[in-house]
N, C-alpha and C positions, 0 to 999 in steps of 0.2 A: 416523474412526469416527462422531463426528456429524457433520454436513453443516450444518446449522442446527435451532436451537430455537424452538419457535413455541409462549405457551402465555401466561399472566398474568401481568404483574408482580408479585410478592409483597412483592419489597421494594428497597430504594433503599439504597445505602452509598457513602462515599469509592469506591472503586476498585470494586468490586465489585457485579449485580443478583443475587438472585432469579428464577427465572422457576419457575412454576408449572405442570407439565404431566402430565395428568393423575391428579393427585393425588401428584406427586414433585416438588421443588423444585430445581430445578438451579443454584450456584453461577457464577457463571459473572465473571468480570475481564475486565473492560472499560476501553477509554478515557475521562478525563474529559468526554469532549467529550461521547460515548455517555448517562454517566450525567444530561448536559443536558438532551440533547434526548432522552428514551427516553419521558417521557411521565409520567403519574402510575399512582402501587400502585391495580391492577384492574384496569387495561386489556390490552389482548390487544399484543402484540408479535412481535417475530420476531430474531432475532441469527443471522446466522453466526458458526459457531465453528470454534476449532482445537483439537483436545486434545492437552494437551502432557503427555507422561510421562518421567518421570523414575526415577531409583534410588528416594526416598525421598518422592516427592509427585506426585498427578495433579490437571491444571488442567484446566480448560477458560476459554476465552478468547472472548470474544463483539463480533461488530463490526457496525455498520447495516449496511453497503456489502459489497459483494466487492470493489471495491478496496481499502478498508482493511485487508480481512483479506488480501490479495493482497500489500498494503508488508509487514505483521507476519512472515508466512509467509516472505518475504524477505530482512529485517530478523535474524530468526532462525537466516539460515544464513550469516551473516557472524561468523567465528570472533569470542570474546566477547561477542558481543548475544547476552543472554538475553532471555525473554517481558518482563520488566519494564521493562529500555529499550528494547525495540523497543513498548510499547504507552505507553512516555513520550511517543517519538517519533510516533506514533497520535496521541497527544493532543496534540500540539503542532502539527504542520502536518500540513494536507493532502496527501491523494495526489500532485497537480497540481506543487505546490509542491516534495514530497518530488525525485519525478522531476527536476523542474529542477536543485534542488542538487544532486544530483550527476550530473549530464551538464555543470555550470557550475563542478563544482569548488567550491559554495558550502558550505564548510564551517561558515561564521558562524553561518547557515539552522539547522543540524543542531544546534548547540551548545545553542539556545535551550530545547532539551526537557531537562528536569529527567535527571540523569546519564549525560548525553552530554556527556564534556570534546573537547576539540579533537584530540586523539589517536585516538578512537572514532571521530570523525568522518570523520577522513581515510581512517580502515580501513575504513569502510562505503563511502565513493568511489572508494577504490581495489577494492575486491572486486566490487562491485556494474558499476563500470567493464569489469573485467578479463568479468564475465559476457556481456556485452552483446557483448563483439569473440566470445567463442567461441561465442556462438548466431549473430551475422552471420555468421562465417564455416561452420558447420552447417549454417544454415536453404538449403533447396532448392540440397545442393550450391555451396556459396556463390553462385548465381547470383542473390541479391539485398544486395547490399555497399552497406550508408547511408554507407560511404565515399567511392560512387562519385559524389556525387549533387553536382551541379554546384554550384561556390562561392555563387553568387546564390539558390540556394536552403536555406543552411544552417540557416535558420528551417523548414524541412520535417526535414531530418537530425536535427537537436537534439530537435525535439518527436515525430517516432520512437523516437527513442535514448530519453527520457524514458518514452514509454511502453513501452516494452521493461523500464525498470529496472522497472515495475511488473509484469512479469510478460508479457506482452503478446508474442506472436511479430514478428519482423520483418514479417512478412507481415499479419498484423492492422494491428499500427501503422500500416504504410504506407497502408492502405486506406484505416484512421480517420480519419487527418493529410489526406490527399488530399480526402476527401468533408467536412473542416469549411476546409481552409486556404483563406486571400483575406490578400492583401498587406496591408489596414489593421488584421489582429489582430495584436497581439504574440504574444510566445510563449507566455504562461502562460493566454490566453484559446484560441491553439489548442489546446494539450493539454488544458485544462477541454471546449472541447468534443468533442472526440476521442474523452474517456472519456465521455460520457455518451451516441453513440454505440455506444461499444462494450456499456455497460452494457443498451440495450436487450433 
């Protein structure tokens, strides 16, 4: 329903901004990290949001990036994450990072965001996991399979498969991964810059 809000900060909370437009005050729950960096009350802003509704409450949810709001939106449709531990998980690691943990199985990674126990986490890797083989095998007829893709190059596979978990079609990733990869980045440096590519 909204796409993004663009308007004044009004005001600053724990979890939660303000945003001011014109002359309506929009509520809006956000990441910790968001309410860091969002700037000071009066300045002009911008958030992507998700509106989440429920039986008995409606949110709206506010993130800098469309990858962030890309993990949340994700995040969310992994049976038991609700909005609150998927924007813990927002607050606690990045997109880049998120991706890898679970293409690496790092459930450790996932734990660190405030009520995500080790249980949670393994269900987010295995679901998130299990998404990624049925869009490889969909995407163009499976005639693009990050299964097929030569051992020596499994630093190109992984950091696809990563940006896939963020939402990312097979087909994008590949491109992204291609036009940033060179044998002396690691992994986490080509998927940071893949997405910023992509983010263009």
């Amino acid at each position: 329903m909204f796409s993004y809000i663009k308007g004044e900060l009004a005001q600053k909370h724990g979890d939660y901004v303000v945003i001011d437009n014109n002359g309506i005050g929009y509520k809006i729950f956000v990441p910790i990290t968001t309410v860091e960096s969002i700037g000071s009350v009066g300045e002009k802003t911008i958030l992507h949001t998700y509106f989440h509704v429920r039986e008995d409450a409606m949110s709206l949810y506010g993130f800098k990036t469309q990858e962030e709001l890309g993990m949340f939106e994700l995040l969310i449709t992994v049976s038991g994450v609700g909005p609150k531990a998927a924007l813990s998980l927002v607050s606690s690691i990045s997109a880049s990072k998120f991706g890898l943990a679970v293409i690496t199985d790092d459930a450790k990674t996932l734990t660190k965001a405030q009520g995500i126990g080790n249980k949670m986490a393994q269900r987010i890797i295995l679901e998130l996991k299990d998404k990624i083989k049925k869009e490889q095998l969909s995407d163009m007829g499976g005639k693009l399979d990050i299964s097929e893709t030569p051992r020596e190059n499994s630093r190109v596979s992984e950091a696809i498969s990563a940006l896939m978990v963020l939402g990312y079609t097979p087909l994008e990733a590949s491109r992204a991964v291609s036009s940033v990869y060179s044998e002396e980045l690691d992994l986490e440096t080509i998927i940071k810059s893949a997405l910023k590519g992509l983010v263009r």
